[in-house]
N, C-alpha and C positions, 0 to 999 in steps of 0.2 A: 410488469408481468415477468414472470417466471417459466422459461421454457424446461419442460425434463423430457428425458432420456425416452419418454414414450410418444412425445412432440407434443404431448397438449401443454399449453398455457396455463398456468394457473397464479391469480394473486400472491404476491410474496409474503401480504401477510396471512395471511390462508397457511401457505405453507409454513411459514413461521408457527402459531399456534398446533400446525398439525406435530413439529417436531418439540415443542415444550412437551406438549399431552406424552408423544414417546418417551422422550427423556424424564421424566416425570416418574414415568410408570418402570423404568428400565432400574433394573438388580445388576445386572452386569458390571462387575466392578471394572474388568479391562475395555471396556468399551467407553464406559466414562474418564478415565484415564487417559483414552484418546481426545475426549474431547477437552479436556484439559491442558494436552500437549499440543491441539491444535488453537487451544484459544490463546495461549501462553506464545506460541509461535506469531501469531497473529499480531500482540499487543509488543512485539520487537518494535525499539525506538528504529526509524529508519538510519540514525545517526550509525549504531553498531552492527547493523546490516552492508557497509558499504567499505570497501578497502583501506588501508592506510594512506594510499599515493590519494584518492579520492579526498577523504579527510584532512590530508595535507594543502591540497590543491583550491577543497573548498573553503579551507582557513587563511590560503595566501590572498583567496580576491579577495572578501572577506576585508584582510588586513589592507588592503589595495584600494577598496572602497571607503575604509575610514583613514586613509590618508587624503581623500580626495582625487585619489587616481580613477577617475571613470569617463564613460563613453556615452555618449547618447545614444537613445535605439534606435535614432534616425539615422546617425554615423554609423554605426553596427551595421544597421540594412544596406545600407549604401555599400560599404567595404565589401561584406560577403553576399552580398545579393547574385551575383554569377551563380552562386554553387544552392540556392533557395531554388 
């Protein structure tokens, strides 16, 4: 379910269908342009959404893991389980 801005509920596929029929019918070139720049935003890999130190950092465990340097999540829990 689908809550909007007037508080009723409505199926998402409901509203789905309701905004094809608009888009559909819609001449507005800048309007669709929007919707192009938000689908195109959307379909970002998360990979180049996220900083260099991060990308770094995800590639050391990464490299850490296929050395065989790893932890169990039992030992994990144990260790930081104070701050859980």
């Amino acid at each position: 379910m689908l809550s909007l801005e007037n508080g009723s509920i409505m199926d998402i596929q409901t509203e789905k269908l309701r905004l094809i029929e608009w888009i559909a019918g819609l001449n507005d070139t800048e309007i669709l342009k929007e919707f192009i720049t938000l689908k195109k935003r959307k379909e970002v890999d998360w990979w180049d959404g996220i900083s260099a130190e991060e990308r770094s950092e995800i590639e050391e465990g990464l490299a850490q893991a296929d050395r065989g340097e790893v932890v169990t999540h039992e030992k994990a829990m144990e260790k930081y389980k104070k701050w859980l």
